[in-house]
N, C-alpha and C positions, 0 to 999 in steps of 0.2 A: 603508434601501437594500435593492432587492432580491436575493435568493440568488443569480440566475443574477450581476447586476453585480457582486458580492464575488465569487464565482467565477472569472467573466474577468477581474478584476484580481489575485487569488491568480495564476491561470494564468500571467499576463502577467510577476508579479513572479519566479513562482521559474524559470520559462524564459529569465528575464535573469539572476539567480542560477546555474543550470545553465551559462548562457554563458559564463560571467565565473568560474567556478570550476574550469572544464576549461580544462588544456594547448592551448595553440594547436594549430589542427589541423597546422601546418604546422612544428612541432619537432618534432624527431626524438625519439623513432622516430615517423616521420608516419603509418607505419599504421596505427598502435595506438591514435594520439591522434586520427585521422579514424574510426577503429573505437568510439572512447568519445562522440566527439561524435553519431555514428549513432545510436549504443545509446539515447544521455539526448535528445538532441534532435528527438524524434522525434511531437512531441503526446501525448496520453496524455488520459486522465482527470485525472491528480493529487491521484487521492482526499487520499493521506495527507498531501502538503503542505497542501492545502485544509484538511482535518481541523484540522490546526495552526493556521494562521493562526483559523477561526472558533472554536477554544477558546480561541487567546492574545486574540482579542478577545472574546467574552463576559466573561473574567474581567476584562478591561482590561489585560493584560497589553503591553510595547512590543513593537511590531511588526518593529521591526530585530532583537531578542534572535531573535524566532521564528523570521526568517531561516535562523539556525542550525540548527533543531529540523528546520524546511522540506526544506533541504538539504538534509543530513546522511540524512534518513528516504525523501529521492526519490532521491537516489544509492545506497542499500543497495536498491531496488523496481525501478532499472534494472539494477545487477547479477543480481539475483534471474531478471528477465524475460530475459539473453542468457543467462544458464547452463542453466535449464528449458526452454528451444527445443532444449538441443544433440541430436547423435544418442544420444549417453548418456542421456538424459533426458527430455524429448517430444518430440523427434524433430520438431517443428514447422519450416515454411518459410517461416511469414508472420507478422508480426508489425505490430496498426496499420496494416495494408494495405500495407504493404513487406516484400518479403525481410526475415529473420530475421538479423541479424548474421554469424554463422558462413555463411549462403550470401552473403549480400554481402561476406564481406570472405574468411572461410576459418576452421576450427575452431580452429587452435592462436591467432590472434587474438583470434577471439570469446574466448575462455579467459583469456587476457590483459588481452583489454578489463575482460568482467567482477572481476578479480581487481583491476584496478586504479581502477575504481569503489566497489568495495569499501570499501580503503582511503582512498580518497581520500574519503569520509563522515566514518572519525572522523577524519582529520585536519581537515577544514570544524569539527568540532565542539570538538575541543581549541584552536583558532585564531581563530575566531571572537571579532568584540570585543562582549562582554555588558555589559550596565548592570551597574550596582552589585546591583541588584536581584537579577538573574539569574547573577550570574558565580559568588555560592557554591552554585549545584545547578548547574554543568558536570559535575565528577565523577559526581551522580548521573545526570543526563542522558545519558552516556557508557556508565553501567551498565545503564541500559536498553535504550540501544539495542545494545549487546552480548548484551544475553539476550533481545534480540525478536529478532534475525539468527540465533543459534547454534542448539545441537542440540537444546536445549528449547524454542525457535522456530522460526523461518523454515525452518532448515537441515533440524530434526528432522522438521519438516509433510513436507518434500518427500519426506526418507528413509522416509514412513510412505506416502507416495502412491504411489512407487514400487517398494515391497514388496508394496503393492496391488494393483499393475496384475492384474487378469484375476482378481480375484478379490471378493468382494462382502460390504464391510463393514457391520456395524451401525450402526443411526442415532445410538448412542452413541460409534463409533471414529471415525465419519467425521467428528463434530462435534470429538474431541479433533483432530484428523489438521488440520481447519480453523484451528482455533484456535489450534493451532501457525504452519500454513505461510501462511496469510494475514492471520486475526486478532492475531497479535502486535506485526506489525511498525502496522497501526490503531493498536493500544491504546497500545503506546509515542510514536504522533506527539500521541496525545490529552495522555497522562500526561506527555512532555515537555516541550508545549508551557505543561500547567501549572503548571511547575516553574518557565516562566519569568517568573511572576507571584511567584515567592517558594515555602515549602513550603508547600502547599495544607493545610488542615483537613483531618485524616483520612474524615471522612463529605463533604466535599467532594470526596474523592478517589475514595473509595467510589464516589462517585454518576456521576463520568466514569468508571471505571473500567467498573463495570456497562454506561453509554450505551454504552462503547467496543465492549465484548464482544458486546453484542448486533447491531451494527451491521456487525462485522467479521463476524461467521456471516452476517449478513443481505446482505451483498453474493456472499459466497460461492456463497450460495444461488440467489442472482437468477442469478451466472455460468450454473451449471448450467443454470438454467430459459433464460437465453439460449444455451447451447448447443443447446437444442431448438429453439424459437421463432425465433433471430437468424436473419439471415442474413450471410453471410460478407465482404460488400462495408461492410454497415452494423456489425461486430462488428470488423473489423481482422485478422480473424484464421481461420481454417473451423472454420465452423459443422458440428457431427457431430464433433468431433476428442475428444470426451468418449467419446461410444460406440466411434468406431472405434479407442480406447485401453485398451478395454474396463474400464474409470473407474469406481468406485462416486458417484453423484451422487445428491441428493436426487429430481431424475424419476421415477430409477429406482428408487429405494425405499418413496418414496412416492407416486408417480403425480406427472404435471403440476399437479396442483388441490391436490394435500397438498404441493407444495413451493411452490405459491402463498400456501397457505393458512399455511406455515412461516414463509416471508418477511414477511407482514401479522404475523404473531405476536411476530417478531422486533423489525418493527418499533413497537410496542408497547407492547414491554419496555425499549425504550430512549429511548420517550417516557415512561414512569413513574418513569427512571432520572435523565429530567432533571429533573421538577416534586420531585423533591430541593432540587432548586439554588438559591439566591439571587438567583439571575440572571438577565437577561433571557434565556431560551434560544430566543428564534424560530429565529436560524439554524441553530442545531445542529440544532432538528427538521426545519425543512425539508430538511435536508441529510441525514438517515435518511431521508425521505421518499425522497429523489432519488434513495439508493440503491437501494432498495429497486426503483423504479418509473422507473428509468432504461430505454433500448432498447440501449444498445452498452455 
């Protein structure tokens, strides 16, 4: 099958997932719950549920287990994206080519929303029904995604991004600062989802571990270069909001053709990371590729 049809059937399945896992919009408190369905409902890439689903299939893992992993890792990605919009934070007004939550709905909601997308991840993941196969690594699966979201994660990337504003990091800080606030919460939907094929062979793990890290910098990367390049109808989002944040980005560091040239490298290394594997991995590389060489 091809990349892009596994795709739009990932898409398909975990935005019926999203649907079916959020409060009706119309229980009370109806703001909040029309505030959470905005946030998650709202199209996306869905790298990291995708991510999931093509690792739990490469290894042959059940695809209902992955559900869990899916979920769980795009409801922590939509909180992440309503609390980084606010004015505390990037100060953004568009998100996806819509209003940003907090101007659609109002701050102390967006805060809310977010806070309650949150939680409502590991609860999908503690409740989820697992095979047999998968239900003894919940607990680890759990722990993972607790230390891809928190301060040595998700949480910590953003706290380093925003100590940064206005000032211009090394190609060494900006890479840790990434691999905190975007690459973790990747590496955990990879490392999840193959948990739920059973515990993985340690050099098995290694080896998605590696693909995951290199991929996760390598989308980061491309962000930046679409910050320059994109434009803002086709990006969801404005285009320049790196510069005019005054942002350390690889552009800026390395020129447009050495962050080009970073992105090819990146991806790469997470093609040598897969001919590791046992397995068939076409689509996991195609799917480096994508990132890498995606337009929005």
């Amino acid at each position: 099958m091809a990349l892009s049809d596994v795709m739009d059937q990932g898409r398909t399945r975990i935005d019926a997932l999203l649907a079916g896992s959020l409060p009706a919009a119309g229980v009370e408190p109806v703001r909040l719950h029309q505030a959470m369905h905005y946030a998650s409902l709202n199209g996306g890439k869905r790298v990291r549920p995708l991510l999931a689903y093509l690792t739990g299939r490469t290894l042959g893992a059940d695809e209902a287990d992955i559900d869990a992993v899916a979920l769980s890792v795009e409801l922590i990605h939509a909180y992440s994206l309503v609390h980084d919009d606010l004015p505390a934070m990037d100060d953004d007004d568009l998100r996806r080519g819509r209003p940003t939550c907090h101007i659609a709905f109002d701050e102390a909601t967006a805060i809310l929303a977010g806070d309650a997308l949150h939680t409502l991840a590991f609860s999908v993941l503690c409740r989820h029904p697992l095979s047999a196969t998968a239900a003894p690594q919940r607990l680890d699966m759990l722990q993972l995604l607790t230390e891809a979201s928190g301060s040595l994660g998700m949480g910590g990337g953003q706290a380093i991004d925003l100590e940064a504003s206005g000032k211009q990091l090394q190609l060494d800080d900006l890479a840790t600062m990434h691999r905190m606030k975007t690459g973790a919460l990747i590496r955990a939907s990879v490392q999840m989802s193959a948990l739920c094929h059973g515990q993985p062979d340690p050099a098995i793990e290694s080896a998605l571990t590696e693909y995951a890290d290199a991929i996760g910098l390598a989308f980061q990367v491309k962000d930046d270069i679409l910050d320059v390049e994109g434009d803002t109808d086709t990006l969801g989002k404005p285009q320049g909001s790196d510069l005019a944040n005054e942002k350390s980005t690889y552009p800026a560091l390395l020129g447009l053709d050495g962050a080009k040239a970073k992105a090819e490298e990146l991806l790469a290394q997470s093609l040598h990371a897969l001919a590791k594997l046992p397995y068939n991995t076409r689509l996991l590389a195609e799917f480096a590729a994508y990132v890498v060489r995606r337009d929005y």
